[in-house]
C-alpha positions in Angstrom: 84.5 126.9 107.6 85.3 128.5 104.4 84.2 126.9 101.0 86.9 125.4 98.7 86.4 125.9 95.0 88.2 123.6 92.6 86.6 125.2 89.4 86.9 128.9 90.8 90.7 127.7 91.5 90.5 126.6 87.7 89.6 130.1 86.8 92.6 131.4 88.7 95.1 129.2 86.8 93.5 130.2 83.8 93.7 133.8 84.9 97.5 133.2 85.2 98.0 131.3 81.9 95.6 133.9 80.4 97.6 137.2 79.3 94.5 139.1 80.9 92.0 139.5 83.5 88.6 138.1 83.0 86.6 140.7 81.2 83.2 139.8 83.2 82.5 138.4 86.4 79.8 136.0 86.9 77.0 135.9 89.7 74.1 133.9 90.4 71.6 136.3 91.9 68.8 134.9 94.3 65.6 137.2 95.0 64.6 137.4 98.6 62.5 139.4 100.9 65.4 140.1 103.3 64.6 143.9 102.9 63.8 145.9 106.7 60.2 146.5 104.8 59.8 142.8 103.3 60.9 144.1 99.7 62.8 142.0 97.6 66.6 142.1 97.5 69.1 140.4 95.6 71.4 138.2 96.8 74.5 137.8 94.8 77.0 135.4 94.4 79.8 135.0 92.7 80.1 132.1 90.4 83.1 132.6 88.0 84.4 134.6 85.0 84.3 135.1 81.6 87.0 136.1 78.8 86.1 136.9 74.9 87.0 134.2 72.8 90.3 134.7 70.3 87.8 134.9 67.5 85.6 137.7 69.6 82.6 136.2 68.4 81.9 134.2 71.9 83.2 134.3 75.3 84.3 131.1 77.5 83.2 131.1 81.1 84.2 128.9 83.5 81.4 128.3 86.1 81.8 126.9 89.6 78.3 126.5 90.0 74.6 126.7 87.7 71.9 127.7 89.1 68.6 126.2 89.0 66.3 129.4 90.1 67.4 133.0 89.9 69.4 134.6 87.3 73.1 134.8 86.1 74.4 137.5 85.4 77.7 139.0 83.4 79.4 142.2 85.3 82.4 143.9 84.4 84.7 143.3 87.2 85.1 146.6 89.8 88.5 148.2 90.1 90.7 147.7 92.8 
């Protein structure tokens, strides 16, 4: 069963009321030991997007979730 986001569904209406893509992608990113050897990997998830503010002295990101461990992290979104 797939997941239903209402706040990542949020950042798609915005998206569409916004003139613009988002300029980063957000990700919450989980360290585990999932490597063949043991080593640490990351885990990353996507979490929601960010656009600069009008002002472009900010950003406003809309976040489906906020993690309590691991980091967060900003990424320009990959071309299609």
């Amino acid at each position: 069963m797939r997941y239903h986001s209402p706040t990542l569904d949020a950042v798609a209406l915005t998206h569409i009321s916004m003139a613009n893509n988002p300029t980063y992608i957000a990700y919450y990113v989980k360290d585990t030991n999932a490597g063949e050897n043991g080593e640490k990997r990351g885990v990353w998830t996507k979490v929601g997007a960010a656009w600069p503010n009008k002002d472009g002295k900010g950003f406003n990101v809309v976040l489906d979730a906020v993690p309590l461990d691991g980091r967060l992290i900003l990424r320009e979104p990959l071309e299609r």
